[in-house]
N, C-alpha and C positions, 0 to 999 in steps of 0.2 A: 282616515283622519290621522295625522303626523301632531303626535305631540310637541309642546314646546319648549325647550329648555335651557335655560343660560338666553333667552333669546331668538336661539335660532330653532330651528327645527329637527328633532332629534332624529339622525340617521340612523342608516341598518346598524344593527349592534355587530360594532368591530371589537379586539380587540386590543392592547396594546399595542403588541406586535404589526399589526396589518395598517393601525393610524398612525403610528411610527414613520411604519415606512412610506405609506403616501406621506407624509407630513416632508420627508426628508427629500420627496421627489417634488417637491413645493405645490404640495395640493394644499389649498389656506381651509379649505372644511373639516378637512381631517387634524390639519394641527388645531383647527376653533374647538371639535369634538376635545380633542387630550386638553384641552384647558380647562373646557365645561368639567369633563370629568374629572379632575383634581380638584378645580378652583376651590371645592368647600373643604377637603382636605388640608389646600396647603393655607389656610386662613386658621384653621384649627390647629394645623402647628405652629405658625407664628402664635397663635393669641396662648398654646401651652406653654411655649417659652419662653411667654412673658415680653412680646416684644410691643414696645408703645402703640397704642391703640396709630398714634399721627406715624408710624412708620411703617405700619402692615400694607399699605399700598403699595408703596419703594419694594419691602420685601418680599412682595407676592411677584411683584415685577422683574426682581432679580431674579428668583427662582425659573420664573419663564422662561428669561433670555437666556438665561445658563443650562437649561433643558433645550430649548431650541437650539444652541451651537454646540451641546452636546451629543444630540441624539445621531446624528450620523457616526461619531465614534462609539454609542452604548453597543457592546455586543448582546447583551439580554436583552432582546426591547419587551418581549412578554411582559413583565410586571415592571410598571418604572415608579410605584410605589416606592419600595426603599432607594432609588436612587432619588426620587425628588425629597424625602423623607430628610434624609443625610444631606441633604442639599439645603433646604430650609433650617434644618436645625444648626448646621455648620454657620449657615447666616445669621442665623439668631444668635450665637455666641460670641460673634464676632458686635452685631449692635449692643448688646448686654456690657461685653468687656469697653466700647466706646462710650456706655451708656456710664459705667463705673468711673470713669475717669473724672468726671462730674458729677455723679453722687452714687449713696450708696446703692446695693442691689434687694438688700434686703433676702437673699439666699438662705442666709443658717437660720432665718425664721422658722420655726417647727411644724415639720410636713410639709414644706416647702417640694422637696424633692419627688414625694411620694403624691402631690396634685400634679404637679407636670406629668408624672409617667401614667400616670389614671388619666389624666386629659390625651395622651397619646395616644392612647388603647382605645379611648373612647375614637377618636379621629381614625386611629383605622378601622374598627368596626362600624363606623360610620361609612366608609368606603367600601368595604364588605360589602356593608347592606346595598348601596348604589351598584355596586357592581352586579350581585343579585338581580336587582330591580332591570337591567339591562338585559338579562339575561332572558328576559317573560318574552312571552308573544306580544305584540304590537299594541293591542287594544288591551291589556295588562300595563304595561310599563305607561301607558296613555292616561290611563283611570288611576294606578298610583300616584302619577308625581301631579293629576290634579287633585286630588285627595289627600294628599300628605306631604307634598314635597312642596307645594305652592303657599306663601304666604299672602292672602288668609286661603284657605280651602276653601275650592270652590264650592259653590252650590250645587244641592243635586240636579236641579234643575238646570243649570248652566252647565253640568256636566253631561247630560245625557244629550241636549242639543249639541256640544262639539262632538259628542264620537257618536253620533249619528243613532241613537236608542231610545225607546222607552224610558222616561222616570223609574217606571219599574221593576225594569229589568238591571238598575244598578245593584240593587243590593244584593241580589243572584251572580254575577259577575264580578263583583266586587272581592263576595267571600271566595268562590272559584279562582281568583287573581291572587288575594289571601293565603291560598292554598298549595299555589304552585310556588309563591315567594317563600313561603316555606320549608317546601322540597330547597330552593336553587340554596339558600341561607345554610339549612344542614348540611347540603351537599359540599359546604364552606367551613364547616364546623365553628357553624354562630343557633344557639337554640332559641 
């Protein structure tokens, strides 16, 4: 049983590097995978940078294209975290200063600066953990993101008919999945 995610069906766990580069050899599953896998990142940095709820679309959009005609020149393709990072946020500055031209931004507001970099932190340890999650055995990463990663969380019952088990044997499995997400997290240095 293949989990589902973003949609489609979550492949062998690649990483950066190796969906990069089928990405760049015009495999369209591999570049779906590096979208899936950022999309909640790069949505978490527009919304820390405060950019208009009606413009995160555009902006999520941008960031894509300009990763897509990028990555055949990244020479790191391993982590493309802070290039899309620096990419998003470079955008969001740029709508922010458009955004000022017609009103104000409300910036020297107090603690203004110190929620933006707490929402960043948050948005890569949010990535972390997904990355982690990737990282599990198959029937692992299958029962977390139906369990936690899906809005609402499935039933148990509805969980144990997709990955093919006993109702009973989820909670056995579940904390054993719990356990190795664990291990991959510290091995991350996230506690």
């Amino acid at each position: 049983m293949r989990a589902v995610i973003g949609g489609r069906p979550a492949s062998k766990t690649w990483n950066d590097e190796v969906l990069a580069g089928k990405a760049v050899s015009g495999d369209a599953d591999a570049w779906h995978a590096l979208v899936d896998r950022y999309s909640a990142y790069v949505f978490t940095l527009l919304r820390s940078a405060r950019v208009p709820a009606d413009d995160q679309p555009d902006a999520f959009q941008y960031v894509f294209v300009e990763l897509f005609k990028a990555l055949p020149k990244i020479e790191n393709r391993s982590n493309l975290a802070p290039w899309i990072r620096q990419t998003a946020i470079r955008h969001a500055v740029r709508l922010r200063r458009k955004q000022a031209e017609t009103e104000p931004l409300g910036d020297s507001e107090p603690g203004f600066q110190e929620t933006i970099q707490e929402d960043l932190e948050a948005a890569e340890r949010a990535l972390r953990i997904r990355e982690a999650v990737e990282t599990l055995k198959e029937q692992c990463r299958t029962l977390i993101h139906m369990l936690f990663f899906e809005e609402p969380a499935r039933p148990y019952a509805e969980t144990a008919e997709a990955l093919g088990i006993k109702i009973g044997s989820i909670g056995q499995i579940r904390q054993r999945c719990l356990e190795a997400l664990a291990k991959a997290l510290k091995a991350r240095g996230i506690d």
